[in-house]
VEXRO-312984 format. One record per atom (N, C-alpha, C, CB): residue in three letters; x, y, z; residue number from 1; atom name. Coordinates in steps of 0.02 Angstrom, whole numbers. Glycine has a CB too. Layout:
BEGIN
<nupa r="ALA" xx="X" yy="Y" zz="Z" k="NUM" a="CA"/>
...
//
This chain:
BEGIN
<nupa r="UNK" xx="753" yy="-1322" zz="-935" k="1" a="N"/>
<nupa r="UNK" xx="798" yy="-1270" zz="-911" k="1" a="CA"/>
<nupa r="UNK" xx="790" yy="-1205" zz="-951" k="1" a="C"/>
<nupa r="UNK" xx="869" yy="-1293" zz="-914" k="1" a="CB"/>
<nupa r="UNK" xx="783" yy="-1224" zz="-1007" k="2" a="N"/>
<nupa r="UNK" xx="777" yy="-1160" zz="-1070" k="2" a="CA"/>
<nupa r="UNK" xx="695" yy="-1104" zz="-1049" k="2" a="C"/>
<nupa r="UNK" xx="761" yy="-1216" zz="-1174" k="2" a="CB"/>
<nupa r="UNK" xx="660" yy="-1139" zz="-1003" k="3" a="N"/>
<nupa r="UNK" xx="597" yy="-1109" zz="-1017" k="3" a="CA"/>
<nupa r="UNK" xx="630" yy="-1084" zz="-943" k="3" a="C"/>
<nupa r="UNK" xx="514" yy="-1154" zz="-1035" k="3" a="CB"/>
<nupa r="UNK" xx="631" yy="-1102" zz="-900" k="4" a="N"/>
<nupa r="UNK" xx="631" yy="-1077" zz="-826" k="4" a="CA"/>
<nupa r="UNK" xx="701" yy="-1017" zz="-825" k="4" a="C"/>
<nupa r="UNK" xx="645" yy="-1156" zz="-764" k="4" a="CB"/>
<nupa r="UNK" xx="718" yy="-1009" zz="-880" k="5" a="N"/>
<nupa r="UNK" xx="781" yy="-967" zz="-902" k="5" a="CA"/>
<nupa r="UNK" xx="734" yy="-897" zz="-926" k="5" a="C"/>
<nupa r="UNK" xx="837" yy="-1010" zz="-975" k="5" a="CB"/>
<nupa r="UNK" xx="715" yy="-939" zz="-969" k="6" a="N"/>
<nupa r="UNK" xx="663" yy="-868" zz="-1009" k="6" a="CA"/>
<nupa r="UNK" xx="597" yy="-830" zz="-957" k="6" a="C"/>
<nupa r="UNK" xx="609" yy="-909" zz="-1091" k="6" a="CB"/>
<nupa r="UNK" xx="583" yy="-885" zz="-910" k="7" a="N"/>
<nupa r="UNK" xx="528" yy="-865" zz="-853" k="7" a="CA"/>
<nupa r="UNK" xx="562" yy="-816" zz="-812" k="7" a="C"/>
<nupa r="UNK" xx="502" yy="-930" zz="-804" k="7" a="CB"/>
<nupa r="UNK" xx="616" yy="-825" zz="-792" k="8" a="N"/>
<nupa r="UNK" xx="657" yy="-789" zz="-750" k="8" a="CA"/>
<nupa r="UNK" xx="691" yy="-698" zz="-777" k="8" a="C"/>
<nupa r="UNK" xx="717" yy="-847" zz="-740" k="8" a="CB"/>
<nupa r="UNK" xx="705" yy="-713" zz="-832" k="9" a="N"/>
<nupa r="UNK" xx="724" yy="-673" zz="-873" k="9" a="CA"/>
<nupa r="UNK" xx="655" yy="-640" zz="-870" k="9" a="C"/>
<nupa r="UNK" xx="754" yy="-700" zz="-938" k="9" a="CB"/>
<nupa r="UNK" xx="582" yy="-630" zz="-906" k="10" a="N"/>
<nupa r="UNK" xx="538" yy="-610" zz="-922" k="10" a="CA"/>
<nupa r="UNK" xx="531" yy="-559" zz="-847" k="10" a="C"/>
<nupa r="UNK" xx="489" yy="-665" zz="-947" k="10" a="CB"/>
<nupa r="UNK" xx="540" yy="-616" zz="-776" k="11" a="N"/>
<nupa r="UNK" xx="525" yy="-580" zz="-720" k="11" a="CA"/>
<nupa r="UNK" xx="544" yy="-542" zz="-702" k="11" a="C"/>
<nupa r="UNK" xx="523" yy="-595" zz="-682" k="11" a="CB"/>
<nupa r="UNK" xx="593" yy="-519" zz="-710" k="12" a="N"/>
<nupa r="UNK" xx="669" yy="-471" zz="-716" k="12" a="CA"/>
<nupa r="UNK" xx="629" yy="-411" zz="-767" k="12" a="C"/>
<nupa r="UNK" xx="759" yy="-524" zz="-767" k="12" a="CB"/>
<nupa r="UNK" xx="613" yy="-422" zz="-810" k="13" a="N"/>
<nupa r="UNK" xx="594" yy="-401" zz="-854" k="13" a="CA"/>
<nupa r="UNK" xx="528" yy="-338" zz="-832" k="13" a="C"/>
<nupa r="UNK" xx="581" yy="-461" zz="-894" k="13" a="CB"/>
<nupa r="UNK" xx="472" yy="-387" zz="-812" k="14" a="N"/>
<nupa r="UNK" xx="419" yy="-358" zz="-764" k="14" a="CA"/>
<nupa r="UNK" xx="440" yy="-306" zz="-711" k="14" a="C"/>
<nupa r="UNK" xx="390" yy="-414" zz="-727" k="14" a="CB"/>
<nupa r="UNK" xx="479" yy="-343" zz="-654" k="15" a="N"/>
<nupa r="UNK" xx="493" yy="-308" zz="-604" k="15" a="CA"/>
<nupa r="UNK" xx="516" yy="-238" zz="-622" k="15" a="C"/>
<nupa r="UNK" xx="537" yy="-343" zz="-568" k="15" a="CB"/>
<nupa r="UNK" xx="562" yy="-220" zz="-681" k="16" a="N"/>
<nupa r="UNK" xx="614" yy="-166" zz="-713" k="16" a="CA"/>
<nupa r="UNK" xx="535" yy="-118" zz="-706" k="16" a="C"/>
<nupa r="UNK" xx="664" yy="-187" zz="-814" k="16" a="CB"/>
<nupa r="UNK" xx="481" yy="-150" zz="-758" k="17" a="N"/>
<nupa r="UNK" xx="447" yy="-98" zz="-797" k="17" a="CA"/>
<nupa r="UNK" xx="392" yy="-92" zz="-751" k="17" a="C"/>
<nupa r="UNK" xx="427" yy="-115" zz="-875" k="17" a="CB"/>
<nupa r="UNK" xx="398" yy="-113" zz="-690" k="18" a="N"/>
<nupa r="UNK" xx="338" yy="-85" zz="-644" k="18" a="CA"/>
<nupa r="UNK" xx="359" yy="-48" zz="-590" k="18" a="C"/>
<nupa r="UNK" xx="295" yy="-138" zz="-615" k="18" a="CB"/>
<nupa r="UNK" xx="458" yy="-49" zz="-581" k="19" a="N"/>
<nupa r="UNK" xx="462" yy="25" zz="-553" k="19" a="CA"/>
<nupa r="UNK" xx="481" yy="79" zz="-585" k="19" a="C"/>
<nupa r="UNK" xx="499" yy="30" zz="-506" k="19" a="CB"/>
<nupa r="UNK" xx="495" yy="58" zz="-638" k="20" a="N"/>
<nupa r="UNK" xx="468" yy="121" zz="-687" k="20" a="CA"/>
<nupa r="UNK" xx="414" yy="163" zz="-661" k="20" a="C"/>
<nupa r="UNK" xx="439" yy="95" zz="-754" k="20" a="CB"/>
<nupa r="UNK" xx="360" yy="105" zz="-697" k="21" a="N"/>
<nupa r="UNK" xx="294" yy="138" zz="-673" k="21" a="CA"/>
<nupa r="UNK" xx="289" yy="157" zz="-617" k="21" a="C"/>
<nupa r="UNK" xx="243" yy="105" zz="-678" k="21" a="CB"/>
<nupa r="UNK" xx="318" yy="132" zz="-568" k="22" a="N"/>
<nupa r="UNK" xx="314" yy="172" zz="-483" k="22" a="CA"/>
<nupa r="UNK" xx="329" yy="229" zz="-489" k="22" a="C"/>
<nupa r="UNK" xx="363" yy="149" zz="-423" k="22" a="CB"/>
<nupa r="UNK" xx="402" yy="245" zz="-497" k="23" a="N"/>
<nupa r="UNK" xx="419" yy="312" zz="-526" k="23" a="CA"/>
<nupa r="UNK" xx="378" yy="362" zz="-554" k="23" a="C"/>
<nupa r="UNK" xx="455" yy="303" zz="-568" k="23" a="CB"/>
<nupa r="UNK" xx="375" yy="336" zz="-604" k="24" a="N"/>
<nupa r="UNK" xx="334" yy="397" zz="-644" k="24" a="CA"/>
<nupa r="UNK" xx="274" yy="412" zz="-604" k="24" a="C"/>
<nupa r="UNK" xx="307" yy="375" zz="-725" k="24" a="CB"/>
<nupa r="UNK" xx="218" yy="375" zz="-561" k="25" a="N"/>
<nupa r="UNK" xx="206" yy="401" zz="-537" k="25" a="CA"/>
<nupa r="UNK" xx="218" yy="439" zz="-484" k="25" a="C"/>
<nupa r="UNK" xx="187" yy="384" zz="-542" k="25" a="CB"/>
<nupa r="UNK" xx="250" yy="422" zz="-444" k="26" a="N"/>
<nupa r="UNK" xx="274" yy="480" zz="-414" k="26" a="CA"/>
<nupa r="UNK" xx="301" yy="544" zz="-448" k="26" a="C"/>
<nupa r="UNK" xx="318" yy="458" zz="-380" k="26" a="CB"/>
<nupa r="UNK" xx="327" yy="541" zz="-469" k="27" a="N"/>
<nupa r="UNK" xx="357" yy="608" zz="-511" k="27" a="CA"/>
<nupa r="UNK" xx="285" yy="650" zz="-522" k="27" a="C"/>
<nupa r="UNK" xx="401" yy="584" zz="-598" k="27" a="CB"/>
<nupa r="UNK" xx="239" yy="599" zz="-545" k="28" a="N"/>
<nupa r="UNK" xx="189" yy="660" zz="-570" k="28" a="CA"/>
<nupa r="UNK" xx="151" yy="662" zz="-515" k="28" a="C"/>
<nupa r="UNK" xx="142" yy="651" zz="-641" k="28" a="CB"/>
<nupa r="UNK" xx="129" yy="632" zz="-471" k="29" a="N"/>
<nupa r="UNK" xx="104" yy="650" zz="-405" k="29" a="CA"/>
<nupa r="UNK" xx="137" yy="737" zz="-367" k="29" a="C"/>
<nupa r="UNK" xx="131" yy="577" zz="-355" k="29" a="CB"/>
<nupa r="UNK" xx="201" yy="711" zz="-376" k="30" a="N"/>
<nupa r="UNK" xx="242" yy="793" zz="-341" k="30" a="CA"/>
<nupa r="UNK" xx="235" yy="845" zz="-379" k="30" a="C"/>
<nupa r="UNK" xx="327" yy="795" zz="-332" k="30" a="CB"/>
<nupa r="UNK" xx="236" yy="830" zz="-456" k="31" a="N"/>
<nupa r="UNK" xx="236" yy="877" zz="-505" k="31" a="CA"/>
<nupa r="UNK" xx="159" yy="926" zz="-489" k="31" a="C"/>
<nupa r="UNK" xx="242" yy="833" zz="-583" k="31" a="CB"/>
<nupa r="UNK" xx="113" yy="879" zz="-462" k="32" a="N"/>
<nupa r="UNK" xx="38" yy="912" zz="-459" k="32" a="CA"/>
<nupa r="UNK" xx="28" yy="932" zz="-382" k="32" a="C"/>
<nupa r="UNK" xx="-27" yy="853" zz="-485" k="32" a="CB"/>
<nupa r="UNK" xx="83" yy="916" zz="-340" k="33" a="N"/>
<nupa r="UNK" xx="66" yy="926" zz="-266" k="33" a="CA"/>
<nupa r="UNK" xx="30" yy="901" zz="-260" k="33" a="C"/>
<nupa r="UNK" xx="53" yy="975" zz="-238" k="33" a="CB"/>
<nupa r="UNK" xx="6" yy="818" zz="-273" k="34" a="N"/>
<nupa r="UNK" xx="-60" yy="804" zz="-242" k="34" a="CA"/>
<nupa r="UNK" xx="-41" yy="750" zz="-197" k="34" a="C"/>
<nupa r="UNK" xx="-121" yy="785" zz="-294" k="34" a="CB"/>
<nupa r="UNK" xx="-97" yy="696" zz="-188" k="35" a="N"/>
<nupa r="UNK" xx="-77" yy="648" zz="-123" k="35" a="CA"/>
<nupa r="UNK" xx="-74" yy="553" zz="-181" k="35" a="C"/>
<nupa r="UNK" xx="-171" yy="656" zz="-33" k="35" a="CB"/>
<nupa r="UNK" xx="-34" yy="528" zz="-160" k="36" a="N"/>
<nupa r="UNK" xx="-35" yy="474" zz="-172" k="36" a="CA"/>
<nupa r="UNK" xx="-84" yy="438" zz="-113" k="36" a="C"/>
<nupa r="UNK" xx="33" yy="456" zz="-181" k="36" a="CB"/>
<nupa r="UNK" xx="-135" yy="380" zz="-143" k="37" a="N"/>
<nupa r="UNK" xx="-165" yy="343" zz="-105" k="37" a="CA"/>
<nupa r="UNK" xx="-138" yy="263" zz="-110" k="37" a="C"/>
<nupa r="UNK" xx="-233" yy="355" zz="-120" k="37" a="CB"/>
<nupa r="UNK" xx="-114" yy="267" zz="-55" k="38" a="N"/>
<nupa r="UNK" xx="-112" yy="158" zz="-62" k="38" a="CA"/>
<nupa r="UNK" xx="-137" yy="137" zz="10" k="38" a="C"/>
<nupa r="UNK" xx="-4" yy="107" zz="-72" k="38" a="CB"/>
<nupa r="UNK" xx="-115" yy="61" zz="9" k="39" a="N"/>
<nupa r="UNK" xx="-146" yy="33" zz="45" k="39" a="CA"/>
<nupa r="UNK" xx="-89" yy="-6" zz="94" k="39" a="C"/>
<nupa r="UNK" xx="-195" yy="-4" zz="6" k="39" a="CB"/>
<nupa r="UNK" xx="-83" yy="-19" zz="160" k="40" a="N"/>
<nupa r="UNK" xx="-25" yy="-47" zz="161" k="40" a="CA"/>
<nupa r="UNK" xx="-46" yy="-121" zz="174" k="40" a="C"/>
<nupa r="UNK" xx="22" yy="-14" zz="211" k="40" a="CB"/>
<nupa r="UNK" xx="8" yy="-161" zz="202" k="41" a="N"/>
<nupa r="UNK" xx="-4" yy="-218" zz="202" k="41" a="CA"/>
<nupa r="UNK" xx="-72" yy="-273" zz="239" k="41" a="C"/>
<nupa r="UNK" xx="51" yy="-226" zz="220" k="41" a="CB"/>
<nupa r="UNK" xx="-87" yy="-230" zz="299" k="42" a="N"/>
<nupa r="UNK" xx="-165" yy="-235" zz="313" k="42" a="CA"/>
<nupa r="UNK" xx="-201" yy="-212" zz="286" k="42" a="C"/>
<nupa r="UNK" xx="-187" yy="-220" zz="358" k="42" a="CB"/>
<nupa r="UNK" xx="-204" yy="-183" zz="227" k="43" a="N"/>
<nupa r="UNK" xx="-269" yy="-150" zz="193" k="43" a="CA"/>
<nupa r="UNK" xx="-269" yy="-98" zz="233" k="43" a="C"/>
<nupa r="UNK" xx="-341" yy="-189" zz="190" k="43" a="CB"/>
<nupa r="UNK" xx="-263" yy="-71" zz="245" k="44" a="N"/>
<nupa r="UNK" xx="-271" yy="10" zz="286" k="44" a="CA"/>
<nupa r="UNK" xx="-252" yy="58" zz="242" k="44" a="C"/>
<nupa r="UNK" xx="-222" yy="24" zz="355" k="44" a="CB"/>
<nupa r="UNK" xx="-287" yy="95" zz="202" k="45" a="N"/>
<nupa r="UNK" xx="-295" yy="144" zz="175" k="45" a="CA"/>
<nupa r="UNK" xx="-240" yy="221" zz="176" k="45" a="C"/>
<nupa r="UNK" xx="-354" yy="148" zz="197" k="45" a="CB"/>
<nupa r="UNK" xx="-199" yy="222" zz="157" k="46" a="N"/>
<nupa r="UNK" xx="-173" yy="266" zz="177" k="46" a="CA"/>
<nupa r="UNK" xx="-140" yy="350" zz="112" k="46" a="C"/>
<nupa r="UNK" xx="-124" yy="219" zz="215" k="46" a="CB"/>
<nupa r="UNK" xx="-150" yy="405" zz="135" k="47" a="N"/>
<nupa r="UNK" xx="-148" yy="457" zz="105" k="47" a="CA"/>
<nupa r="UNK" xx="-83" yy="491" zz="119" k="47" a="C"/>
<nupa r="UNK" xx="-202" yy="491" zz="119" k="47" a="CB"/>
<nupa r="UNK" xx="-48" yy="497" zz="64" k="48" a="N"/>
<nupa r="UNK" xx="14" yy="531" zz="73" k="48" a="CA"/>
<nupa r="UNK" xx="31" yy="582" zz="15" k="48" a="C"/>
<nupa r="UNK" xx="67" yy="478" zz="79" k="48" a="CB"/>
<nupa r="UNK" xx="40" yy="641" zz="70" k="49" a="N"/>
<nupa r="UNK" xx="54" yy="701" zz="39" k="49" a="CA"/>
<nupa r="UNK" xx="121" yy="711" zz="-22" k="49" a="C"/>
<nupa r="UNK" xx="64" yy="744" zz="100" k="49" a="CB"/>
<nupa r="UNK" xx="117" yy="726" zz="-71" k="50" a="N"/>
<nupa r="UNK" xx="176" yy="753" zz="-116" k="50" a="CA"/>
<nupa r="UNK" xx="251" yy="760" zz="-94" k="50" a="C"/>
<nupa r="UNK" xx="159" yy="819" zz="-134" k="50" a="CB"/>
<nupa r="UNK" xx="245" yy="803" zz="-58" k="51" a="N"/>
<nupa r="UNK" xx="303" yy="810" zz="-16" k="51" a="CA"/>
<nupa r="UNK" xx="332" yy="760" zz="25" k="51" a="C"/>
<nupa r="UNK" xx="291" yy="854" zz="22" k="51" a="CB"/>
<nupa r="UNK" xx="282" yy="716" zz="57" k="52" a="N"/>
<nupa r="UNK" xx="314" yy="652" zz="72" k="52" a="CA"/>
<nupa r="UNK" xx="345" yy="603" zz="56" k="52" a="C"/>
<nupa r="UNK" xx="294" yy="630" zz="85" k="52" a="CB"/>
<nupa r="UNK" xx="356" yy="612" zz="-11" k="53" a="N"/>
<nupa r="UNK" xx="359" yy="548" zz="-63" k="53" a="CA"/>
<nupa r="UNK" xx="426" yy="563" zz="-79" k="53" a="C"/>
<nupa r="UNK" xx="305" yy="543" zz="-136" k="53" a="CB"/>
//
């Protein structure tokens, strides 16, 4: 129980500091007017303008 406590906790943990990192990028994406590139769930490539975000 003690480990699947701390597993859970850690994930919590992860999830926090990778929308962080989402964030921040965005922020600096707008900050430069440029385009964010991802991909969506089919792999399809997709380009999105600054302003969109």
């Amino acid at each position: 129980m003690i480990i699947k406590k701390k597993r859970e906790d850690l994930s919590e943990k992860i999830k926090i500091a990778l929308d962080k990192g989402i964030q921040k990028l965005i922020a600096e994406t707008k900050a430069a007017n440029s385009y964010l590139v991802i991909a969506d769930k089919n792999g399809k490539i997709k380009k999105i303008p600054a302003k969109d975000l």
